[in-house]
VODRENSE-603242 format. One record per residue (C-alpha): x, y, z. Coordinates in steps of 0.02 Angstrom, whole numbers, plus 50000, padded with zeros to 5 digits. Layout:
XYZ...
end
This chain:
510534942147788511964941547664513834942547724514154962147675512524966347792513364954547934514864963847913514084978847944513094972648098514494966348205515664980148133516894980547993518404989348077518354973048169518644960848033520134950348006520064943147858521944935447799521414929547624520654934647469518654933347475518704941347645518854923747737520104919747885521254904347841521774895047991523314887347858523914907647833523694909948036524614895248059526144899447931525794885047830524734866947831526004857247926525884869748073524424869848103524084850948089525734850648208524304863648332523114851948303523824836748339522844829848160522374834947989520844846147982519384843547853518944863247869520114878247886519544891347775518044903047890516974913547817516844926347925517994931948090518154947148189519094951048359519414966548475519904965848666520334947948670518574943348621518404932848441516684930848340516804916548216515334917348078514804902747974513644906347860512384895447763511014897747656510004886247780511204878847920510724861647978511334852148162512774844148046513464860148007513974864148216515494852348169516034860048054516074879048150516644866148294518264862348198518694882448184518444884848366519734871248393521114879148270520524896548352521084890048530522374880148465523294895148391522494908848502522204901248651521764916748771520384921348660518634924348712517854915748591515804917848520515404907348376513984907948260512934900948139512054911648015510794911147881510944920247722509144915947661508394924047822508914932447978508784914948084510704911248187511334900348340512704907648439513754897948566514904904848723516624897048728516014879548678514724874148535513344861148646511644860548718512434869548876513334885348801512074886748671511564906748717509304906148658509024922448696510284929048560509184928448400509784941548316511674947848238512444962148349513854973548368515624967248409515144977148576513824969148622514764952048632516354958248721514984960548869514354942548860516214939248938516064952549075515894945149243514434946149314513274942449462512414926249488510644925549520509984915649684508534919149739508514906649889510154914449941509364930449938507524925150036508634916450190509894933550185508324944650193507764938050358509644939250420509694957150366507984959750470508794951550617510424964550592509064980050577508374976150737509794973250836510364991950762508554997650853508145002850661506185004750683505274990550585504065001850492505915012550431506614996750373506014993950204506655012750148508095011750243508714997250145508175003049984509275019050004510565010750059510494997549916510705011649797512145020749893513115004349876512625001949693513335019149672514925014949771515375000149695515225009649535516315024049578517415011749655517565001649504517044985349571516344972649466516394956849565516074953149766517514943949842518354943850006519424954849917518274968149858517314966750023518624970450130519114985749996517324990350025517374990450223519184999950236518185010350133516785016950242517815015250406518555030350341517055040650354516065046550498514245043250512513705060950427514715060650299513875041350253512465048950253512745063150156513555050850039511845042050021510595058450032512105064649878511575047649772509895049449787509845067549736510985064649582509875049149540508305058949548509035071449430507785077449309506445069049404504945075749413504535084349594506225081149641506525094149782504815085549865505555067449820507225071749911506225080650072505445066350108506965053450085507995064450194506435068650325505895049550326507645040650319509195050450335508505060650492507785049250585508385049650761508945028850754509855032150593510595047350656511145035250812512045023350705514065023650723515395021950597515295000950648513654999650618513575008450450515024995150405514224979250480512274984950383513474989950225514564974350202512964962050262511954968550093513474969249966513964951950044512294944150074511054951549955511894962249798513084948849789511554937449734510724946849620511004953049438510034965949393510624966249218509334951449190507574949749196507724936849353508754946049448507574959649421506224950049504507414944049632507854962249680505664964749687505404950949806506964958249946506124974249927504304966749951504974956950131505224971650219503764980850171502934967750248503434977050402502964995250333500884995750338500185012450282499255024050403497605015350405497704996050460496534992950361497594998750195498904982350146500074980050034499814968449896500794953549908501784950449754501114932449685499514942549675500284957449590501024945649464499314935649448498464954649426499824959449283499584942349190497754944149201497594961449118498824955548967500424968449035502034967348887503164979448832501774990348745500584996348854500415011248981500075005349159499375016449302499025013149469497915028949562498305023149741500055015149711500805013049902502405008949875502385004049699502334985649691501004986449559502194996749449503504988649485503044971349428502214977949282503804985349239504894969049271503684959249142503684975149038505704973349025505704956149022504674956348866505724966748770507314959148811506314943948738506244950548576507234946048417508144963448420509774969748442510704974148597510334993248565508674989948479508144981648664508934996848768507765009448667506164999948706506864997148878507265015748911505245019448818504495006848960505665016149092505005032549037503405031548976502405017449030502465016649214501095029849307500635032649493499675042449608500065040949815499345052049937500205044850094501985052350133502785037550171502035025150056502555037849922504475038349987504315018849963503875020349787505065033449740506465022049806505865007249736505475015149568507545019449582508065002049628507434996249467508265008549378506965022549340507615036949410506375047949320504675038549361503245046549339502435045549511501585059449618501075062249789499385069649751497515062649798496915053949633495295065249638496195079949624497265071949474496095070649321497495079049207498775067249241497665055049220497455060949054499205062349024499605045249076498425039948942498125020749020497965005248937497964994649091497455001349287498134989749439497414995749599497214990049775496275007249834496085010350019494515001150082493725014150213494395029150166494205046050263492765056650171493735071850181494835064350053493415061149929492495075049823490715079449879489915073349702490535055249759489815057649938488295069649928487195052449977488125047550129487735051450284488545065950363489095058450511490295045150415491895040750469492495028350298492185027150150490355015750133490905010049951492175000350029493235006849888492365005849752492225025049734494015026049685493655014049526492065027549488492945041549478494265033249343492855026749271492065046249258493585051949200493725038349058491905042949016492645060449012493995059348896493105047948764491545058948754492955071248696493665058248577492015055448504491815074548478493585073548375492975059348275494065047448382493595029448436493265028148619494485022148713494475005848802495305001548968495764985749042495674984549258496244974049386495754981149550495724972449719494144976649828493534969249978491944953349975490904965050042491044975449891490574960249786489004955549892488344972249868487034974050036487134991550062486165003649959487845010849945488764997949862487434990649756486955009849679488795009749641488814991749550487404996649446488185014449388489955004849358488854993849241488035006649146489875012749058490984995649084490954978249090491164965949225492474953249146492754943249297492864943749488494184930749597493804926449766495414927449847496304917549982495694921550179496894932450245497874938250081498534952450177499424943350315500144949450421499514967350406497574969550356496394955350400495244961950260494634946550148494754951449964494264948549788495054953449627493854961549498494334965349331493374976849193493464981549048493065001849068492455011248931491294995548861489394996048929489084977249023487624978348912487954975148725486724985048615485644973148588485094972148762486104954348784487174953748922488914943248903489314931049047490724935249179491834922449254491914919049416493604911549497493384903249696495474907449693495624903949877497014890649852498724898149783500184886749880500454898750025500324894350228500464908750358502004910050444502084919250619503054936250585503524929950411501684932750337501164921650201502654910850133502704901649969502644881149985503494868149890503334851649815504494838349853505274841149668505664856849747504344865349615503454880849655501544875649706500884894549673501474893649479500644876949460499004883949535499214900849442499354893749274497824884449330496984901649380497644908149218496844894649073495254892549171495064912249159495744916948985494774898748908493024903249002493284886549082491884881449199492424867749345491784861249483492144870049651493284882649568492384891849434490834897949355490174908749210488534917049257487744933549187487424947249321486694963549350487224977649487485964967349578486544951349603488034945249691489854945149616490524929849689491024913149640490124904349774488394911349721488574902749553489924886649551489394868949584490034862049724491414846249694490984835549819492064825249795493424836849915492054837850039492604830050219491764831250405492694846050426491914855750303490214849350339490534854950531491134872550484489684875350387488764871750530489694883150636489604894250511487534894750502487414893550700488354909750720487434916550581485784914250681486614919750837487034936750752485194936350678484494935650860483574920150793484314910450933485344915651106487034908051173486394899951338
end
């Protein structure tokens, strides 16, 4: 980029250029050479920048070089030193660029390793630096964890209801967001705490409600099914006898704990904090299970696994039919935004494919009343007011469907499923007399698989390619083993239009503490045939994932472990997950490629070799126990 295009990048009005070429002479700033070597306390071997701009205290310094080199940081070092020498309340950016290609280093304050800002890759407006130098929340996500269990402790000693909790919170979280907007607070002190508590003491319990049922309704401005959205915040939170109980005190003590405790750890500006702000959200709904017991929440490493899986960045459209309270969507969006802010764009460049992901790429479908008020909220906690999720039953919803145009489904659909939800063309078999759903599921991934089939016979007629769709979908093993007439029927029609990438045999008890369900993760590609046209059949992994790093925790659920580096032992395993998966890896007691039909079994443990080398007496006597109860429930033998 050449110095007239750099100019007009960071913004010309801003330039302050004191000599002739349009550099900045630290001699001229000075008054003359012997004042500033009198500044410096020596005689300088550079004074003459090329390039330096300032507005509101904040100063860019631009050294440009056809190719810069590490040698070349001491020289831009020896401006910053005559900048604070003779300005020495400036905020000061300094930079490195290229005039051969677009390639720059930019350093905060001080140029070394540690200020060195690697996620600035591109030139950008004077504006956009000014707000590196705003002050801004620090990310700590073991702060937060340990306050989220504190905050649990407060809810229940304010008789809040367990299963309110998680929406309670979330409204809240926005109301103070709001507040400490309005209030123009940008930091969390003492200070600005005890601002923030004088604050609400003035109000009476209705009218801090009413302050957080008026934030939600101007958030969900141009939302779509707004007045619905905002009945069932107000019906399911704001008028719930406990809430309604709470005093003035108790609004100020549940107020001040999450500014204090939680907000004050999080920055949602960033792609961490985002996550952060996705994991306090996820430990309460650990206490909010849906109507059926049998319907769990995903937890989130899984969620995360799903999205990594199925290839989620900033360009693809993500749906979810039976979204709960949105955890599907919302991680997808978090790597979705996380991606763009990853790439070499500028500031305003980022916010338009942020804003696009926001708007356009996040679907969902929930029929349950509450599970939907979960999703709405959380959808607003990450900032998109204007989601496009509907309360509606996904069989009735074949035009948005259409409209939400997926290039990626994550799904954990309800596993037994009252037949009055389901449409008779899915249920005409079963008998009449059923209580659940016999598919165990698996007629929710049919019907987006009829739909699909649907919309690219259409394409076809239009002279279109046919449109492919990648799936993630959790189901239970029972689905997989396919012993019902039921099931297997359904395998073999899922194989006639899609193919059967992979299936993962989850941990026992994934859904601890609320379903006991054991699961697997299956993921097609929809819109393919499982049989090429030759008649060949491809081979589908098979993952025995029932390891990922977490131990079961009474009341807690499942809880991440550590190593004694302190490192994460899920990411280890899920990277492990990950390259064995996307390389077609086959190893012992973990994985297997095997090619299958809509008769044969979809598990790991019909097809992997067995590493005996993990094998202990316990193993060998649970598999013992395991075939002794399994002759007992046989009637091949009787207890005695």
């Amino acid at each position: 980029m050449d110095r007239v295009s750099m100019c007009n990048r960071i913004g010309n009005e801003y330039k302050t250029s004191n000599i002739e070429g349009g550099e900045y002479s630290y001699v001229q700033a000075a008054g003359s050479r012997e004042k500033l070597i009198q500044a410096l306390g020596y005689t300088p071997e550079h004074f003459k920048l090329d390039i330096r701009f300032e507005n509101n205290g904040v100063v860019v310094l631009v050294e440009t070089k056809q190719s810069f080199v590490k040698a070349d940081e001491d020289q831009l070092r020896e401006y910053l030193v005559e900048e604070k020498a003779l300005h020495p309340n400036s905020k000061i950016v300094c930079i490195l660029a290229n005039t051969n290609d677009d390639k720059i280093r930019v350093w905060k304050s001080v140029i070394d390793d540690a200020h060195l800002l690697a996620e600035e890759t591109v030139l950008d407006s004077m504006a956009h630096y000014e707000k590196l130098f705003e002050i801004s929340r620090q990310n700590d996500r073991e702060a937060v964890l340990k306050n989220t269990y504190k905050l649990n402790e407060t809810l229940h000693k304010k008789d809040i209801d367990e299963r309110l909790r998680s929406q309670f919170v979330g409204t809240t979280l926005l109301y103070i967001r709001d507040v400490l907007k309005r209030q123009g607070i940008a930091i969390i002190n003492d200070t600005t705490r005890k601002q923030l508590r004088d604050f609400w003491n003035s109000f009476s319990p209705s009218q801090i409600r009413t302050g957080i049922g008026d934030t939600l309704t101007s958030l969900l401005d141009n939302s779509d099914n707004k007045t619905e959205k905002i009945r069932l915040l107000q019906k399911n939170v704001l008028d719930d006898q406990k809430v309604k109980g709470l005093k003035t005190q108790d609004w100020v003590d549940i107020l001040d704990e999450i500014v204090g405790n939680i907000y004050s750890y999080i920055n949602t500006d960033t792609s961490e904090g985002q996550d952060i702000l996705n994991l306090f959200f996820i430990a309460f709904n650990k206490y909010t299970g849906k109507a059926d017991k049998n319907q769990a929440f995903t937890p989130d490493h899984i969620t995360n696994f799903m999205c990594r899986v199925t290839g989620v960045d900033r360009t693809k459209r993500i749906f979810d039919g039976t979204c709960g309270s949105g955890s599907f969507l919302v991680q997808a969006m978090v790597l979705e935004l996380a991606d763009c802010n990853r790439q070499r764009a500028t500031e305003a460049e980022k916010q338009a494919m942020l804003e696009t992901v926001r708007k356009e790429h996040i679907y969902g479908i929930e029929i349950e009343e509450k599970a939907f008020g979960l999703s709405t909220t959380n959808m607003l906690i990450h900032g998109d007011g204007n989601s496009n999720v509907k309360k509606a039953n996904l069989f009735e919803s074949e035009a948005f469907f259409k409209e939400a145009s997926p290039d990626i489904i994550l799904m954990n659909p309800p596993y037994n499923a009252k037949p009055i939800t389901i449409p008779k063309a899915y249920k005409k078999d079963w008998k009449k007399d059923a209580k659940e759903d016999p598919t165990k599921g698996m007629v929710f991934l049919k019907f987006i698989s009829d739909t699909l089939k649907k919309i690219n016979k259409a394409r076809e007629d239009e002279g279109k390619t046919p449109k492919e769709v990648k799936i993630a979908i959790l189901l239970p093993v029972s689905a997989a083993i396919g012993t019902s007439n039921y099931i297997s029927d359904m395998k073999k029609a899922l194989l006639e239009d899609n193919t059967l990438e992979a299936v993962f045999t989850l941990p026992n008890e994934i859904f601890y503490p609320g379903a006991s369900a054991s699961a697997c993760c299956m993921v097609f590609t929809l819109g393919r045939p499982h049989k090429n046209a030759d008649g060949t059949v491809n081979k589908t992994f098979f993952g025995y994932y029932k390891e990922d790093g977490h131990k079961k925790k009474k009341n807690l659920g499942r809880i991440e472990q550590f190593d004694e580096n302190n490192n994460s032992i899920w990411k280890q395993i899920e990277e492990e997950w990950l390259d064995l998966y996307r390389n077609k890896t086959v190893k012992d007691g973990i994985s297997a490629m095997q090619a299958v039909s809509g008769d044969d079994e979809w598990l790991c443990e019909a097809y992997m070799k067995t590493d005996y080398s993990k094998l202990t007496e316990a193993d060998f006597q649970q598999m013992l126990n395991n075939y002794l109860a399994y002759l007992v429930k046989e009637g091949r033998i009787y207890e005695s």
